[in-house]
C-alpha positions in Angstrom: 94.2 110.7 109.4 97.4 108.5 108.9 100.3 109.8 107.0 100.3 111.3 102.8 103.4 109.2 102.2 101.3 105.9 102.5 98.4 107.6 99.5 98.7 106.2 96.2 97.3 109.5 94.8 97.2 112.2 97.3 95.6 115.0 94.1 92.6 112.6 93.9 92.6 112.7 97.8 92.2 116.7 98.0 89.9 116.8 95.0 87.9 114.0 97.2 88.0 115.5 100.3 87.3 119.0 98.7 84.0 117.4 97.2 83.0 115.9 100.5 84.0 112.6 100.1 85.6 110.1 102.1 89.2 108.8 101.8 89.8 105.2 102.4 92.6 102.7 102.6 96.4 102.8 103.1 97.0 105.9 104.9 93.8 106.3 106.4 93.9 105.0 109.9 94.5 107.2 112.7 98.5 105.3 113.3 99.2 106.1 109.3 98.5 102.3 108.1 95.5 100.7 106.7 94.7 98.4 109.8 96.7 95.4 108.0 99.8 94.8 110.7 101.8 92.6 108.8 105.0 94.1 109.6 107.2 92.6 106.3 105.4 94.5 103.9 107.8 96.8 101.8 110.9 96.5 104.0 114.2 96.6 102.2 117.8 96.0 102.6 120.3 98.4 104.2 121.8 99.0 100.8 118.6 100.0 99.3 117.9 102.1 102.3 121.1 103.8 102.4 120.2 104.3 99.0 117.4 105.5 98.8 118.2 108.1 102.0 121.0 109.4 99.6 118.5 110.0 96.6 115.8 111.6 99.0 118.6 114.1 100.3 120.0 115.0 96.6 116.4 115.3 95.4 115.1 117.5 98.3 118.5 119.8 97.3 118.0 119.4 93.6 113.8 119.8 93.4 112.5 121.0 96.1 115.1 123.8 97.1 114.4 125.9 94.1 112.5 128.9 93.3 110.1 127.3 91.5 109.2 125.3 94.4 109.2 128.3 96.7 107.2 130.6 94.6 104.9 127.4 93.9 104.3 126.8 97.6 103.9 130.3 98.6 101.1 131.1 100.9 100.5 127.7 101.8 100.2 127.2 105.2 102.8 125.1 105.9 105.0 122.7 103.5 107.7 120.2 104.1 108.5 116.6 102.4 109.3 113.9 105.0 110.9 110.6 104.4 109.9 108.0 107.9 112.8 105.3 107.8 111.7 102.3 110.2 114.9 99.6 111.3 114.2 96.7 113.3 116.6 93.9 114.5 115.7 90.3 113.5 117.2 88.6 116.7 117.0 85.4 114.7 118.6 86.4 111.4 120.6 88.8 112.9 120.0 91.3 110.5 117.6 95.0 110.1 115.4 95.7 108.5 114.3 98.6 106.5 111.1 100.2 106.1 110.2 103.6 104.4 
């Protein structure tokens, strides 16, 4: 349940859910959060997320397009890297917010 990008250590996840353990915490719940709503939490400025979309893009042509990465990932079922970017509208600041 919820989403890998939220898992401080997705290995120890696998190795976890490989033994028969449970998983808990951030990235847990079946909407990708840990239950806690508070929306504020790790949002950043536009700059940052402009930013940061720029790196994501440059790193996804410069690390994970390569043949190492393909002949590491092959026969996997299925692989991809996502990056979620959130805005929202602050009617009374007039300004968005950035979450990823």
């Amino acid at each position: 349940m919820g989403h890998p990008a939220n898992r401080p250590n997705l290995e120890q996840d696998f190795t976890d859910l490989l033994e028969g353990k449970a998983i808990t915490g951030a990235g847990t719940s079946p909407g990708g959060g840990d239950g806690d709503d508070e929306e504020e939490k790790g949002t950043v400025a536009a700059e940052e997320a402009d930013e940061a979309v720029a790196k994501f893009n440059a790193d996804s042509d410069t690390i994970l397009q390569t043949d190492a990465t393909k002949n590491a990932v092959e026969g996997m079922p299925r692989c991809f890297c996502v990056l979620v970017h959130d805005q929202k509208f602050d009617m009374k600041t007039k300004k968005l917010t950035h979450k990823m």
